[in-house]
N, C-alpha and C positions, 0 to 999 in steps of 0.2 A: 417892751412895746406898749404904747401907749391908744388907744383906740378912745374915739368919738362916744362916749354908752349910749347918749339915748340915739346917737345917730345907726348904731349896727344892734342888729339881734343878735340873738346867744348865738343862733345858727351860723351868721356871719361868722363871728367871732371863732368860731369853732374852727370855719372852714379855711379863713386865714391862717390861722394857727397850724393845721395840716398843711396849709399851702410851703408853709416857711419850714417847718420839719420835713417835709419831701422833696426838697431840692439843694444836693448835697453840694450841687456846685457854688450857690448861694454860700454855705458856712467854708467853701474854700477857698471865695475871694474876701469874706467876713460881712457879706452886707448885714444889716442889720435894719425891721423895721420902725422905723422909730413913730410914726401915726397912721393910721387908716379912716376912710368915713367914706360914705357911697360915692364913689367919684373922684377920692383923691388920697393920695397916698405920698409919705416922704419916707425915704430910706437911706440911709448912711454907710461911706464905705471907708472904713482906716484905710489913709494910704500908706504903704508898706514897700519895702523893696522889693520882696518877690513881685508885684505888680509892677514892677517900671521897664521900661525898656532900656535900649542901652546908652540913652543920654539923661539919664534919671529921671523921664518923665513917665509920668502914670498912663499905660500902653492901655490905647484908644478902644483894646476890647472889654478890659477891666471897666472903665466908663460907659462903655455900651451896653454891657450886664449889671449894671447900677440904674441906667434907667429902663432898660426893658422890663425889669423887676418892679422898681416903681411904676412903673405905666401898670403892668400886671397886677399889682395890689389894688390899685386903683378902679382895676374892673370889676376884682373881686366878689365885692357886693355887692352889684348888680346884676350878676346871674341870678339863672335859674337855678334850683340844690341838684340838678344834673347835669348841667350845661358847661361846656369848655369854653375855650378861645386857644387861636393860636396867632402867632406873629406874620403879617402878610409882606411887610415892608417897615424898614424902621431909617429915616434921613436926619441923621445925628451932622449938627454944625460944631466943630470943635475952635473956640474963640480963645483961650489962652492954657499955657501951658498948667499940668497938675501936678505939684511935686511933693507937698508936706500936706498934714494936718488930718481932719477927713472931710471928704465931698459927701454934700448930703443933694439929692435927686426930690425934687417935688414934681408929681405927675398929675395933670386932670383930666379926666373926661371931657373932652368936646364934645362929642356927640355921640349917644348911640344908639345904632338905629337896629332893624330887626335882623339882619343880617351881618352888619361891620359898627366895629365902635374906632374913632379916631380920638387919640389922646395925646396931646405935648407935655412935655417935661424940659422941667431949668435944671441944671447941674451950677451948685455953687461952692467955692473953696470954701476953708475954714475961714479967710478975711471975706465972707459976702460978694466973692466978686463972681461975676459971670462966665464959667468954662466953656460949659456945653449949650445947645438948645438941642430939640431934637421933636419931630411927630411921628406919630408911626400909626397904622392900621391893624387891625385885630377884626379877625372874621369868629364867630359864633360858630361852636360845634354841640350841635344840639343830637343825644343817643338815634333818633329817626333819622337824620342824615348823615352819617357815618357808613 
């Protein structure tokens, strides 16, 4: 993984780093991150056969866990060192098929505000072409309102 330095602190850094060690389903579709910086994150996923469906195409959940992931790094560093988020809504546009190579997910913060962050993400093959789009909402869980 490659990170932004002056753009994260150690504490980022850190916390990244446990985000991607604690999420076992992550090393079982194989994402991988490949940059982080406050607000944006790309992540890579080998496409594989066990990920296909039964017309060899890379199954629309595999892609939807490639960028919810990316969207998710993305926020990363923008919390607070106590603060969550979780997934409120995620509308993934699926624009051509994924069959070889790996897709790599670039995610950005739109906006975040004190209560919700809205973030989009591109999904692109290995030839640069455009898969997926996709934005999704992410609500703030902060320890006081839990």
């Amino acid at each position: 993984m490659t990170t932004s330095a002056p753009q994260l602190t150690e504490a980022q850094k850190e916390r990244i780093e446990r985000a991607l060690a604690s999420v076992p389903f992550a090393k079982l579709l194989g994402l991988q991150v490949e940059s982080v910086e406050p607000g944006l994150a790309v992540m890579t996923l080998p496409v594989r056969e066990e990920l296909k469906q039964n017309h060899g195409v890379v199954h629309g959940g595999a892609i939807a866990s490639l960028i919810d992931s990316a969207m998710a790094f993305a926020i990363i560093p923008l919390l607070a060192e106590k603060e969550r988020t979780t997934t409120v809504d995620l509308t993934i546009h699926y624009l051509r098929p994924l069959t070889e190579g790996v897709a790599r997910s670039a995610a950005r913060v739109v906006r975040a505000g004190r209560r919700v962050i809205v973030v989009s993400a591109e999904v692109l093959d290995h030839n640069d072409r455009l898969v997926a789009t996709a934005v999704s909402t992410y609500l703030r869980l902060t320890p006081d309102a839990d």
